[in-house]
C-alpha atoms as one frame of an Amber mdcrd trajectory, in Angstrom:
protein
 -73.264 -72.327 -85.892 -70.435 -70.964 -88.180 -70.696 -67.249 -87.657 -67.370
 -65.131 -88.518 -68.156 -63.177 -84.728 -67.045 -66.575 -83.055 -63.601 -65.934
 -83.729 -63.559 -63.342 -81.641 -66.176 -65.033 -78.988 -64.011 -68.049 -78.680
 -60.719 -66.014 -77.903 -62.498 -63.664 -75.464 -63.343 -66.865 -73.222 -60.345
 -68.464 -73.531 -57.776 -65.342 -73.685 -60.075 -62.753 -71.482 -56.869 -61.016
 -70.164 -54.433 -61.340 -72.653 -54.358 -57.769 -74.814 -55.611 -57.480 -77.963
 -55.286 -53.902 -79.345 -52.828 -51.585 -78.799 -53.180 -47.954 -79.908 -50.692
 -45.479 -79.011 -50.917 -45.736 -74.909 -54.321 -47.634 -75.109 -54.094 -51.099
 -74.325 -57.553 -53.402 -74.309 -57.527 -56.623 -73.427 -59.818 -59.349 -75.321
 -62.562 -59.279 -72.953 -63.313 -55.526 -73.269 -63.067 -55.692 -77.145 -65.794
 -58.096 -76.835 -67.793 -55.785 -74.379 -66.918 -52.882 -76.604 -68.414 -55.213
 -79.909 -71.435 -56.010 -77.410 -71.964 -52.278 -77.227 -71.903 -51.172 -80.486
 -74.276 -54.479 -81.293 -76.663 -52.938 -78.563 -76.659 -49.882 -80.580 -77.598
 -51.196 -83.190 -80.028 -53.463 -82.450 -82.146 -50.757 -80.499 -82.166 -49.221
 -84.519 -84.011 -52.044 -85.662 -80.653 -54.169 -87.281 -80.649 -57.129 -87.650
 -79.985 -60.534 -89.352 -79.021 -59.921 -93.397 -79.306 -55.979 -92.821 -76.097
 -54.659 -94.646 -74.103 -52.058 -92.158 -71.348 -49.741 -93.871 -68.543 -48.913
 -91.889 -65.696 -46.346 -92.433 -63.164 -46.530 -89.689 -59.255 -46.269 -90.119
 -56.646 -48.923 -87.908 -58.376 -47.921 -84.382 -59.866 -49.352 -81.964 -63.504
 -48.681 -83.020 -62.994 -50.788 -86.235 -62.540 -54.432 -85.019 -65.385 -53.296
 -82.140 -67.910 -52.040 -84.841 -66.912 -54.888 -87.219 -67.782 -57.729 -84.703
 -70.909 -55.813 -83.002 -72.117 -55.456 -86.784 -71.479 -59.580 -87.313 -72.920
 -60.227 -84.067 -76.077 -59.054 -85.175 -76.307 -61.351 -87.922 -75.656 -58.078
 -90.304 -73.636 -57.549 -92.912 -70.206 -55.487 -93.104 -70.223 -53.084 -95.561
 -66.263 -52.054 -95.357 -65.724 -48.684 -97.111 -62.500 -46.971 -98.167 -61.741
 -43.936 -95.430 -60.053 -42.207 -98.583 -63.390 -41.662-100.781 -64.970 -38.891
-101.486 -68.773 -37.771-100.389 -70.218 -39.286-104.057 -68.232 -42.251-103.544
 -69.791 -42.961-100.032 -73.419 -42.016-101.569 -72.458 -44.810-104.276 -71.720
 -47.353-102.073 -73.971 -46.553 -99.434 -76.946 -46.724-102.074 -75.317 -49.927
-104.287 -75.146 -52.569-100.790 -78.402 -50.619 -99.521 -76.971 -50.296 -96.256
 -79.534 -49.613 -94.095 -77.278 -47.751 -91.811 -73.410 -46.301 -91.940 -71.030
 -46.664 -88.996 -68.666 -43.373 -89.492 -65.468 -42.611 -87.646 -64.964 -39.098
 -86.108 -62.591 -36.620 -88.071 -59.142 -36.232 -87.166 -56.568 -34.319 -88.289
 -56.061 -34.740 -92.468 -58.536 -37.440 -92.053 -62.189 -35.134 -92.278 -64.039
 -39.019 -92.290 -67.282 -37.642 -90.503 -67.477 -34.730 -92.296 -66.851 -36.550
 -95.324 -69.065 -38.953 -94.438 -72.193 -36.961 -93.540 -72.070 -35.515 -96.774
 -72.042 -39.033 -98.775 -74.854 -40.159 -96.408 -76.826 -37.082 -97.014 -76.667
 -38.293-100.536 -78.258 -41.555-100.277 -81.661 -41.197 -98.488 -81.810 -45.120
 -98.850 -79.599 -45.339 -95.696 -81.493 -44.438 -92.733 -78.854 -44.185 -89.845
 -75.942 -42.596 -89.569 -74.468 -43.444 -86.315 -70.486 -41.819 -85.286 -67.889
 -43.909 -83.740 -66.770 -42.423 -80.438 -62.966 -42.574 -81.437 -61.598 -43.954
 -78.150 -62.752 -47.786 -79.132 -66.107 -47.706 -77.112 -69.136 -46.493 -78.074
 -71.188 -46.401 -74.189 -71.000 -48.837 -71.540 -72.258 -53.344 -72.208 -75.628
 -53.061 -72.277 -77.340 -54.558 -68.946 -79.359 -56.882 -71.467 -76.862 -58.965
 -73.300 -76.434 -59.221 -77.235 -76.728 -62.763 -77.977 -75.231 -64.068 -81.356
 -77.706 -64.299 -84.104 -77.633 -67.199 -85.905 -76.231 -66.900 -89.223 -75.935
 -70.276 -92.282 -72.538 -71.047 -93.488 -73.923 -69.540 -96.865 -75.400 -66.249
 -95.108 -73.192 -63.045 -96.599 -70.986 -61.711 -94.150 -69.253 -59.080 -95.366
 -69.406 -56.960 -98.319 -66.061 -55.868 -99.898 -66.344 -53.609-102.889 -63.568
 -53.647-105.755 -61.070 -51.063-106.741 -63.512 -50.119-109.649 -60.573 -50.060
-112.169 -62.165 -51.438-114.851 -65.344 -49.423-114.250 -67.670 -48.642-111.440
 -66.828 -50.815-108.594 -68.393 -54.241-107.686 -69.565 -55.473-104.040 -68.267
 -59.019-103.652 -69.977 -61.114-101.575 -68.333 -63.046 -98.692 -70.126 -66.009
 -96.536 -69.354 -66.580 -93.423 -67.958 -70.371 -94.483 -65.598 -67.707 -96.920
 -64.418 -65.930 -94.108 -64.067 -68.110 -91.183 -62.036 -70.617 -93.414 -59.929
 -68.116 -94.622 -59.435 -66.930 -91.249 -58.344 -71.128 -90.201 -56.028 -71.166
 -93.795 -53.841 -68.092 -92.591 -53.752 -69.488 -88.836 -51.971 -72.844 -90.635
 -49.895 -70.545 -92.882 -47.899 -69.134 -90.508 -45.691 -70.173 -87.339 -48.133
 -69.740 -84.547 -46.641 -68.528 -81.017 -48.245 -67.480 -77.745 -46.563 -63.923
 -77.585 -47.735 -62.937 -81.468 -47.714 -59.157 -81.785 -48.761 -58.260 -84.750
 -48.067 -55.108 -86.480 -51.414 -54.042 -88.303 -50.510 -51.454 -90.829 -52.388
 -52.492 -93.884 -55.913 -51.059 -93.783 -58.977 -53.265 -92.125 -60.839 -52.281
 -94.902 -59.295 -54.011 -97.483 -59.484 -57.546 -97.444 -55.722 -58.676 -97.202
 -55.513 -56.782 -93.789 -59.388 -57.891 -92.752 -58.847 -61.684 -92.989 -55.022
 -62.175 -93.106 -54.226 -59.665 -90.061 -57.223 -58.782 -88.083 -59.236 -62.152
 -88.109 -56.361 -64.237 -87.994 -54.558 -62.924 -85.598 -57.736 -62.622 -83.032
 -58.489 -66.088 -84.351 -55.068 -67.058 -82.583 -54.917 -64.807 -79.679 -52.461
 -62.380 -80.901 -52.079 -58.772 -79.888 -52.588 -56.427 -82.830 -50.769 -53.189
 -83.187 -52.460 -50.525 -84.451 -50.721 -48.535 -87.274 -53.941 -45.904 -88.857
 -51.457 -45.213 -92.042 -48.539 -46.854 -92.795 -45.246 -45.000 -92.312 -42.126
 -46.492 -92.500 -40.437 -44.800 -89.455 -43.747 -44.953 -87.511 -43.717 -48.750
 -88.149 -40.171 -49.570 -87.136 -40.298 -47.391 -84.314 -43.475 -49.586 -83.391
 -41.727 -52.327 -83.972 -38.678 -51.467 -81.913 -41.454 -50.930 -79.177 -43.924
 -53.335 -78.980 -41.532 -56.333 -79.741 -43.223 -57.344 -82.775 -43.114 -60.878
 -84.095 -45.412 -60.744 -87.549 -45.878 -58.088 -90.421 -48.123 -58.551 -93.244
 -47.482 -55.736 -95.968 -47.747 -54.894 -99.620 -44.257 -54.252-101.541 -44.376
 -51.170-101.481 -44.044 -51.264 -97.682 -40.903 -53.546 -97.841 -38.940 -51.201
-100.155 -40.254 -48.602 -98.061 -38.815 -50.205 -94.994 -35.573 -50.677 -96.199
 -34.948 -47.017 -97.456 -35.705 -45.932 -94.042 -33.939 -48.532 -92.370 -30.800
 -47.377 -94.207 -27.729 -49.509 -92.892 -28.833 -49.289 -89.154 -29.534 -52.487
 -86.889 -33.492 -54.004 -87.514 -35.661 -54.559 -84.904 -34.783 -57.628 -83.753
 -37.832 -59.965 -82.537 -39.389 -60.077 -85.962 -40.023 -63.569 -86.839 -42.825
 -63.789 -90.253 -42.637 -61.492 -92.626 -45.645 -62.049 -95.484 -46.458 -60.065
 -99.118 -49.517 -60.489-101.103 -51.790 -57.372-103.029 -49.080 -57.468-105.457
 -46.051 -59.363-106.962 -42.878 -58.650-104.750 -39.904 -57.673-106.517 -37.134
 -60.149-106.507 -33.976 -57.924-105.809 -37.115 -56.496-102.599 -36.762 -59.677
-101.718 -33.582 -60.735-101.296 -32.761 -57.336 -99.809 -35.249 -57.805 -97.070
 -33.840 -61.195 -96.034 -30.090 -59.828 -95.815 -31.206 -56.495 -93.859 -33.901
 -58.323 -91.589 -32.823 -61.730 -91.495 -36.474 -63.004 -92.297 -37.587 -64.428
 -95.834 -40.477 -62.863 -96.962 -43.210 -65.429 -97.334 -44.887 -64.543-100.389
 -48.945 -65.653-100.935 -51.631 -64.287-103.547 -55.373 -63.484-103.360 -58.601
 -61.106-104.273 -61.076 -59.617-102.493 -63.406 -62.357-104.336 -61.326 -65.121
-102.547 -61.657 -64.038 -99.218 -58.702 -63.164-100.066 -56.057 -65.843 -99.744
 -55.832 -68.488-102.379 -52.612 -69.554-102.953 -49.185 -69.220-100.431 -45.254
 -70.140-100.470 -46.050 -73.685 -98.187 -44.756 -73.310 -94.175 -42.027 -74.923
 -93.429 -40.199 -74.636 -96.588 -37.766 -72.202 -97.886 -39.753 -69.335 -99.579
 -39.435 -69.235-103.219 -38.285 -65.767-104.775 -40.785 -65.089-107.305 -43.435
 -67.197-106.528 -46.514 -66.896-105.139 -46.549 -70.063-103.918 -48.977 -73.206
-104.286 -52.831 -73.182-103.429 -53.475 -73.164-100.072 -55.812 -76.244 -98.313
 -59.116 -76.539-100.130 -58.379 -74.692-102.786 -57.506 -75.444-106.359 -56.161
 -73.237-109.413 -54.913 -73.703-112.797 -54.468 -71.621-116.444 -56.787 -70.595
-119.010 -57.112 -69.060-121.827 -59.679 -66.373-123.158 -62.638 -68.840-123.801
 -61.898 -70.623-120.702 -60.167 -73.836-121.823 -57.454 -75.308-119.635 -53.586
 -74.287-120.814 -51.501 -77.272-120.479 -48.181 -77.497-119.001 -46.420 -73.824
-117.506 -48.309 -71.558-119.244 -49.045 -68.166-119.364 -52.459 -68.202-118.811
 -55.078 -66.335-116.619 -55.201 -67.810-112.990 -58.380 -69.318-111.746 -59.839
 -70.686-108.775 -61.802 -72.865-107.225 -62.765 -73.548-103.559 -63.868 -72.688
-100.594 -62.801 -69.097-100.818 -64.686 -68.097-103.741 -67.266 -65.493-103.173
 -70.691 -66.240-103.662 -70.754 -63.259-106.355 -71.115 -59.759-107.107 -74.125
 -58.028-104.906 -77.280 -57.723-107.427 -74.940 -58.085-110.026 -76.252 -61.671
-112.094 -74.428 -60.676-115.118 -71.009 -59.680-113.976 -70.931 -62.718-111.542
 -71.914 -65.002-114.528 -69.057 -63.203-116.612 -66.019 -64.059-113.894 -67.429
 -67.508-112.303 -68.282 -70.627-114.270 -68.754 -74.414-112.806 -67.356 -72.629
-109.606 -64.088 -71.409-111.015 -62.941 -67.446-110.691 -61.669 -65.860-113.240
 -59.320 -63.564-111.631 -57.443 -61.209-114.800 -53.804 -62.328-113.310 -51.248
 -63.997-115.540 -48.995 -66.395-114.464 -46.776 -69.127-115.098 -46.353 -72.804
-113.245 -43.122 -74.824-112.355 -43.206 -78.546-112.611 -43.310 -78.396-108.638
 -46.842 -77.041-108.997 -45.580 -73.063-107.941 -47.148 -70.420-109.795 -44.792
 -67.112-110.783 -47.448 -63.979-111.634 -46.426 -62.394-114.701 -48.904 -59.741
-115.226 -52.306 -58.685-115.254 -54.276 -58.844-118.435 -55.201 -55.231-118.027
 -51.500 -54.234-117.867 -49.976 -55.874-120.552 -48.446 -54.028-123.618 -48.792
 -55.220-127.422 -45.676 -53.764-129.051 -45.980 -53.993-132.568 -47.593 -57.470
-132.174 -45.062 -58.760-129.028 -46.453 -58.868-125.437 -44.763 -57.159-123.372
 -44.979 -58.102-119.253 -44.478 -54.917-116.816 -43.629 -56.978-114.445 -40.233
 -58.667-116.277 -39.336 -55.272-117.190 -39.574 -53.545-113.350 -37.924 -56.493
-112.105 -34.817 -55.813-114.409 -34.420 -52.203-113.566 -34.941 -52.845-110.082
 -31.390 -54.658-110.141 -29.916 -51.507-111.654 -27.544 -49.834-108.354 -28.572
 -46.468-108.945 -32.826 -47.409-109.461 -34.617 -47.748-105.962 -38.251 -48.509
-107.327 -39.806 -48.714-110.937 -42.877 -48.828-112.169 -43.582 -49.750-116.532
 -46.753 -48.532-118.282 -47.833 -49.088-121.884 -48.164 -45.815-124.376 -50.081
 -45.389-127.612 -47.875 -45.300-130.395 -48.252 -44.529-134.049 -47.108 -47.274
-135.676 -46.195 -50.451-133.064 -49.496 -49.740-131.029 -47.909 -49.103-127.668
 -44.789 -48.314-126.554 -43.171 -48.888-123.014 -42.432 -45.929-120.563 -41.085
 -46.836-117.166 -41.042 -44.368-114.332 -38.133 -44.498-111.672 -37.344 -43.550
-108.339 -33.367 -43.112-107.974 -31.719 -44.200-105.033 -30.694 -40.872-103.287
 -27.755 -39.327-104.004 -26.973 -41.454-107.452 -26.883 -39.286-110.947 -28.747
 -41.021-113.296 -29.460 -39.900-117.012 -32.287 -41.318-119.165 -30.156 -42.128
-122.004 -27.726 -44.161-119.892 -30.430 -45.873-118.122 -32.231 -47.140-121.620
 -28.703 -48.189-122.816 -28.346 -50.425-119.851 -32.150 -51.928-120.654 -31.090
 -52.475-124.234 -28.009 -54.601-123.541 -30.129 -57.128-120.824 -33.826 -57.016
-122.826 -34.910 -57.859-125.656 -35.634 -55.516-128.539 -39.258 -55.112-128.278
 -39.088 -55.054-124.525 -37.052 -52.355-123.081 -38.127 -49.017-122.528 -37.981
 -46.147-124.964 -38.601 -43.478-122.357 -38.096 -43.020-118.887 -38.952 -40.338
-116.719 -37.713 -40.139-112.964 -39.935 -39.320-109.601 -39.361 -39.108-106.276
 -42.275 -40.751-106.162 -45.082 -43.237-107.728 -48.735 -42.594-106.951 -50.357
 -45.188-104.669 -53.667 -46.569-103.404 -54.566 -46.696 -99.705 -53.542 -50.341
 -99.078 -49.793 -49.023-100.999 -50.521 -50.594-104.317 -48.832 -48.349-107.311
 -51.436 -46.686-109.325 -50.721 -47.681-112.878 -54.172 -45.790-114.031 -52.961
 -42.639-113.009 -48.993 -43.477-114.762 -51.121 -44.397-117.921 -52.979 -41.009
-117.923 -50.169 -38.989-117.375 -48.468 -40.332-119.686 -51.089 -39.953-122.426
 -51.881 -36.518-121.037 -55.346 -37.226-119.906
């Protein structure tokens, strides 16, 4: 039976002591996640869930979200992850689009109003008959005297349901198998340096599915002790570092420049031994300034929510390359195309796509969309990239982001990474702007390093003498800081409007 619940089943009877979670001054060891899973199971099974019935769940880093997420799975049902951040029409939408037949809601807490938030989408979408609340101390009631045995499931039964940003319109449920996740699960485990005293710093949300399958899953795949960060914060997370003694931290860019600024000049914690990006191209100059302040090379890896998510990785064992997002990972291929699909020869650009084992098996109740991004088993995924004879890919762009100046394209990316490397610029981020007579123009927004005097005029002088004409920017405007998504992405969207003054 392949059933993404065993990976926390087979660690529970071979770990049962070792400790699994830690949350502030709770500790729980691997056997009484598993009884705390059972429970919430129980629960749901005396509602009438069961095998293929989709379950939503809105939980941030705590306890009760690995718990609910395995007693959910061991039911045979479906996860239905949802972003804590949305808003009561947003949980109605997504509630009503997976027809989740009932919503597992975390209690509020202080800035977080989730259950309040919650009721209100729920209310909203009489489709979804049960809305259950988390406990919010990682139980929900004692194990059931009558045990919860595993359901069942096919390696092509959906196992989760991870919905889509929704930047390009309303957003898309992508379906996972359990094959999808339980092999993506196995890829991480052979990505990274294994070790009997893991401790894993869990900062990136559960909900999304870099943290879901690279973090959570793979590290209770391997017997690791997850620490529980609810929303990233840079002194929060070294402090928890300093701590807990941890080995492994998984983050998105953001976090690592974020680290660094508060890390200042002072000592790093000093047992951290993998350090791993993905969600979105890591600067260079982040990079390299990582590796001097931590002493750790950032392994760098790439992936969507419709790969499960990892697809391609900087290989173990070799020294990570700056740039790259590596090679596909086992089972998994990828190469270039162009806009009708045909293969681009040699390094490219091109649009990325995959094919393998980590492909979802499509969009939920969505023929026409899934028909639009897969063909003959390949993904289109709206990333362009580059390859190196060695078979490394280098992402450029994506297609939604790049800017046609007066008939050039224009990258973002190449542009942030060369004001990056400017001393007195700490973080940049390059939109495209209409323009009356070259289409678009390019705008960058800037975060200064603190305490530096920068001027607008002197900073697009600088561009000018390293870019080329069409490239560098012909208006900057500084922040102290860039708007984000929950998992730390920077929210080009909201850049764009601004800067058209929508």
């Amino acid at each position: 039976m392949l059933n993404l619940s065993s990976l926390l089943e087979h660690t529970a009877q071979e770990h049962p002591d070792r400790t699994a979670l830690v949350f502030g001054d709770t500790r729980l060891t691997y056997a009484a996640l598993r009884a705390r899973s059972e429970a919430v199971a129980d629960r749901l099974r005396r509602l009438g869930i069961g095998r293929g019935d989709k379950v939503a769940l809105a939980c941030p880093n705590v306890p009760d979200y690995p718990a609910a997420y395995f007693g959910i799975l061991r039911l045979g049902a479906v996860v239905v992850p949802l972003n804590v951040l949305l808003r009561p029409q947003e949980v109605a939408y997504h509630l009503a689009d997976s027809r989740a037949k009932a919503f597992l809601c975390f209690a509020d807490t202080p800035g977080l109003p989730l259950a309040q938030v919650g009721r209100a989408g729920f209310d909203q979408a009489p489709e979804c008959e049960h809305f259950l609340l988390l406990s919010g101390d990682g139980s929900d009631g004692p194990t059931p005297v009558t045990p919860v045995e595993t359901v069942a499931t096919a390696p092509e039964d959906t196992a989760v349901i991870l919905y889509t940003s929704g930047t390009t319109g309303r957003p898309k449920g992508a379906e996972l198998t359990h094959r999808n996740m339980v092999m993506n699960a196995l890829i991480a485990d052979r990505l990274f340096t294994r070790a009997d005293d893991e401790v894993m710093l869990t900062a990136l949300p559960l909900f999304h599915a870099f943290g879901q399958s690279a973090v959570m899953n793979m590290g209770l795949l391997r017997g690791a002790t997850l620490v529980l960060q609810p929303r990233f914060d840079a002194g929060e997370a070294l402090r928890l570092m300093r701590r807990e003694g941890v080995t492994f931290f998984a983050g998105v860019p953001t976090m690592y420049w974020a680290l660094l600024r508060e890390l200042g000049g002072r000592t790093p914690p000093g047992r951290l031994r993998t350090a791993v990006s993905g969600g979105a191209a890591l600067p260079v100059e982040v990079f390299k300034q990582f590796d001097e302040a931590f002493g750790v090379g950032v392994q760098e890896g790439y992936g969507l929510s419709e790969t499960s998510p990892v697809a391609c990785f900087n290989p173990p064992g070799l020294p990570p390359r700056p740039g790259s997002i590596g090679r596909p990972v086992w089972g998994v291929e990828m190469k270039l195309v162009d806009d009708s699909w045909r293969t681009v020869p040699g390094d490219g650009p091109g649009e990325i796509a995959i094919r393998g084992h980590n492909v979802m098996k499509g969009y939920y109740r969505r023929p026409h969309d899934t028909d639009a991004a897969i063909r003959d088993g390949w993904f289109r995924t709206g990333d362009i990239a580059r390859r190196d004879e060695d078979g490394y890919y280098y992402v450029v762009d994506r297609v939604k982001d790049l800017i046609i100046r007066g008939g050039f394209n224009v990258y973002p990316r190449e542009i942030e990474e060369v004001l990056i490397t400017h001393p007195a610029v700490s973080m940049a981020a390059v939109v495209g702007v209409p323009h009356a007579t070259h289409g678009e123009d390019v705008k960058a927004f800037v975060i200064p390093v603190d305490g530096t005097d920068l001027r607008e005029d002197e900073l697009i002088a600088w561009c000018r003498e390293r870019m080329a004409a069409y490239k560098y920017p012909r208006s900057v405007e500084f922040r102290d800081s860039l708007p984000l998504t929950s998992t730390g992405k920077i929210l080009k969207r909201e850049l764009t409007a601004e800067a058209e003054g929508l």
